[in-house]
N, C-alpha and C positions, 0 to 999 in steps of 0.2 A: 504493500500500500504506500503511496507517494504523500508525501507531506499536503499536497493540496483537498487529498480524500480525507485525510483524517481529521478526528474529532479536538477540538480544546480541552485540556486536564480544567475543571473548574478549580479553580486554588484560590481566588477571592474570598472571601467569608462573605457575605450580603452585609451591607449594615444597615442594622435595623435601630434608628431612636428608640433608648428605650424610657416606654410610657407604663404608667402606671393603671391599668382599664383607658376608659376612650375620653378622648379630649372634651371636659367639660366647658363648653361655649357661657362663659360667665365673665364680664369685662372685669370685677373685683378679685379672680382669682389665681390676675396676673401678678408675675413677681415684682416688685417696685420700680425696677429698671422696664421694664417691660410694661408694666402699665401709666409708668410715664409717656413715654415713646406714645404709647396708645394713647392719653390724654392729649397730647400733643398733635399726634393727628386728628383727631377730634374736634381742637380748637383749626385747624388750617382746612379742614373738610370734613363740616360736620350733614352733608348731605345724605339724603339716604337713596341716592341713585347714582348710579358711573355715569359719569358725563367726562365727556375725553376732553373737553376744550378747559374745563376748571381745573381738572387733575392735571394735565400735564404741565402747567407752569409750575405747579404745585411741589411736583415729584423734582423737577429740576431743582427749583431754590433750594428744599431739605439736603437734595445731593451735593449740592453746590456748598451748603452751607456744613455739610458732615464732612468733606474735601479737604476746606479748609481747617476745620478744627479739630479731625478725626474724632469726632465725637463717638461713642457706640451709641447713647441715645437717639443721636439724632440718623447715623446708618440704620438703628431697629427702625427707626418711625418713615424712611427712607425705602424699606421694604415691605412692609404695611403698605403704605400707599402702592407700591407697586402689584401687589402680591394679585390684585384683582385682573389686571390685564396680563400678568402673564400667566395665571390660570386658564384668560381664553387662549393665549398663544398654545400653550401644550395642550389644550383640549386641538386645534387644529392640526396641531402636529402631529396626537396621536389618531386622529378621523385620517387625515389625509397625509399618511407617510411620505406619497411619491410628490405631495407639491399642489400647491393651489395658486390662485392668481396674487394674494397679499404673503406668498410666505418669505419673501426676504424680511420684510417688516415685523412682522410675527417671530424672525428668527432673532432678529435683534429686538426686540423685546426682551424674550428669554437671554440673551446675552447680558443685556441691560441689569436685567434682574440676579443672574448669577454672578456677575460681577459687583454688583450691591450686596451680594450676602458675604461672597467672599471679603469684601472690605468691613463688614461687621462685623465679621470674626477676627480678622486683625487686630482693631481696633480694643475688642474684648480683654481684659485680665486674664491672664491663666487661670485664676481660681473659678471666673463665671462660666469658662466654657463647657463643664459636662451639662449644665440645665440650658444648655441654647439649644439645641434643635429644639424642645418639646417647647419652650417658652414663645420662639419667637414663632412655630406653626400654631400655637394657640392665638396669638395676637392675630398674626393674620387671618384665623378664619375667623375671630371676633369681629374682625372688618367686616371680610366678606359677609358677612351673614348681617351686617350693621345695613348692606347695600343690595343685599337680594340677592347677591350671585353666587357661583359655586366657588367652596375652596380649593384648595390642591386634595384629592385623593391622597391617603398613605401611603399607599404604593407610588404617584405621581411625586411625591413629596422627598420617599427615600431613594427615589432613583436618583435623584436631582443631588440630597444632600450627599449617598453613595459615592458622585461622581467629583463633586465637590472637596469633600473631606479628603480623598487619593490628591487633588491640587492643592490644596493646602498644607498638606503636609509634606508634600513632596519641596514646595516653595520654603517652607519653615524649615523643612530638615536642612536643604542648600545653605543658606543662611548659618544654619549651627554647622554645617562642616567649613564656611569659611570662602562662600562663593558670596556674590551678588546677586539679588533675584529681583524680577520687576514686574508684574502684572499687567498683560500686554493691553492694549486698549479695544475696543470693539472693534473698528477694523481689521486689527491684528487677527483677535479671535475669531472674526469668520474668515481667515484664510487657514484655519487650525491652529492655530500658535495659542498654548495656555500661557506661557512665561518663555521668558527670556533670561536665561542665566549664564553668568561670566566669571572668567578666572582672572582675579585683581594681578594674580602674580605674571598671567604669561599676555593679559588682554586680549584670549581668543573667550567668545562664546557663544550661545545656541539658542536655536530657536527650539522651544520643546512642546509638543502635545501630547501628554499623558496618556495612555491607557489601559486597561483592565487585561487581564490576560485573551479574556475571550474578547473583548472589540479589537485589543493588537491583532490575533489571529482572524478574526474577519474581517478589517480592516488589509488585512496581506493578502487574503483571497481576494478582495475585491479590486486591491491593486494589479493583482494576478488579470482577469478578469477587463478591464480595461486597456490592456497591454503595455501598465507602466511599468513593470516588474515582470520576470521572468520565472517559472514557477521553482529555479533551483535559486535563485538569489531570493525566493521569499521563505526557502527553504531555510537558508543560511541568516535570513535575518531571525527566523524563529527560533533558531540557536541562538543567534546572539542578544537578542530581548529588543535591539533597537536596527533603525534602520533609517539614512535619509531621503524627503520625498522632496519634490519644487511644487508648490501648489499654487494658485495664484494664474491669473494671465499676462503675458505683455509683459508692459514695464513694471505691475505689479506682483511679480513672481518675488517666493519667496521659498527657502531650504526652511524645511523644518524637521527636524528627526522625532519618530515614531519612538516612546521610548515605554517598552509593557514594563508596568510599577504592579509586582504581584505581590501576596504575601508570602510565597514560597519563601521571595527570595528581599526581602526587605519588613517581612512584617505586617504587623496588622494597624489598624490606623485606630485609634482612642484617642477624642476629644481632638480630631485633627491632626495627629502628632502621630509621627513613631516612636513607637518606644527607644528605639536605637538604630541609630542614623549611620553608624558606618559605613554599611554595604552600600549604602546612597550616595554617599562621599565619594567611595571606590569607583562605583561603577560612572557618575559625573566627569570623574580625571580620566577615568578611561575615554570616555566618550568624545569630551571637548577636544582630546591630544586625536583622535582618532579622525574627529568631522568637520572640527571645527575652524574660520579661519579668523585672521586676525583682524581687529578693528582699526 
């Protein structure tokens, strides 16, 4: 059997927030940080309907103003507002996989959105971040439900934070081994670029988008399949865990390396973090000296 036939070892764990029974929709029985944040949007949109021409100055100023002052209050109340519109984005993403006529817009929404959660994690204490997933998905569907509409699904909700928590930690760990990391901008990220990470000492570094053991491997099929890759070179990248693609057209092309962040082989991810970052370190210096050129 050739590497293209066979199956992906699952070695991911699922992460699943963990809740205590089901999220009880009650605005008093946010945590204080959290139902600040919720008060606050309240006071900037206390409507009880989405209307997209009120909201969306809305959402920019909170973003504009959490930017500047890295606040985590004002990032949680930053995602709250958001939370309602990119609930419809992934509801149309999950109806219509292959594409509808609004899906670029729809796509950066969701970009929009997970780059706001990602910066409220930042932003967070170490000590706040084991009660954040379950706190800030109760804030938002307190919204939602303040406005009529659908929340995020659990399942919607952990895929998201699942994919999230692997870039967060993977950017935090860089960071604790002694690199540079910068969280790419929505452009960046719809050409695949989660971050950009560099070596102070030699000034080469990379454009990196993360993935799960089984999306690197279907992700290489589907390279396969396109005829960007060849099926022994996606052979030889599934050995070696990474691989670089050009994504991008024209003058906007851009090298990004594929890089699978499993648990096998780096660990499991708690509260965003690995517990132990060396093989991360390891395999970055491998990588950079390997792909990368100099700036």
């Amino acid at each position: 059997m050739s590497w293209y036939d066979a199956k992906p070892k699952q070695l991911w764990r699922r992460f699943r927030p963990q809740r205590a029974g089901n999220i009880e929709i009650v605005p008093g029985s946010l945590a204080p940080l959290y139902r600040q944040a919720a008060d606050h949007v309240h006071q900037l949109y206390p409507g009880r309907r989405l209307k997209e021409r009120l909201i969306s100055p809305i959402i920019q100023s909170v973003r504009d103003r959490a930017r500047a002052k890295n606040d985590p209050m004002l990032w949680i109340a930053a995602l709250i507002l958001q939370s309602p519109r990119a609930v419809a984005a992934q509801q149309q993403m999950d109806k219509h996989p292959h594409g509808y006529h609004n899906k670029q817009a729809r796509l950066y929404e969701l970009i929009d959105f997970n780059d706001t959660y990602v910066s409220a994690v930042l932003s967070m204490p170490e000590a706040d971040l084991p009660s954040f997933v379950d706190e800030v998905k109760r804030a938002m569907d307190v919204f939602c439900k303040q406005l009529g509409v659908r929340a995020f699904s659990d399942e919607q909700y952990e895929a998201i934070v699942h994919g999230l928590s692997r870039e967060i930690a993977v950017f935090r760990g860089a960071i604790k081994e002694g690199f540079s990391a910068t969280m790419t901008s929505r452009a960046e990220d719809a050409k695949g670029v989660d971050m950009i990470i560099a070596d102070p000492l030699t000034g080469k570094s990379i454009n990196i988008d993360c993935k799960t053991h089984s999306s690197y491997y279907y992700r290489l099929k589907q390279l396969v399949r396109e005829g960007r890759m060849t099926t022994e070179q996606a052979g030889a990248a599934d050995l070696a865990g990474y691989c670089v693609v050009v994504n991008g057209h024209d003058n906007e092309r851009v090298r990004v390396v594929l890089w699978r962040i499993d648990e096998e082989t780096y660990g499991t991810v708690t509260n965003f973090s690995f517990e132990n970052t060396a093989a991360l370190g390891r395999s970055l210096h491998e990588i950079i000296a390997s792909v990368a050129i100099s700036d």
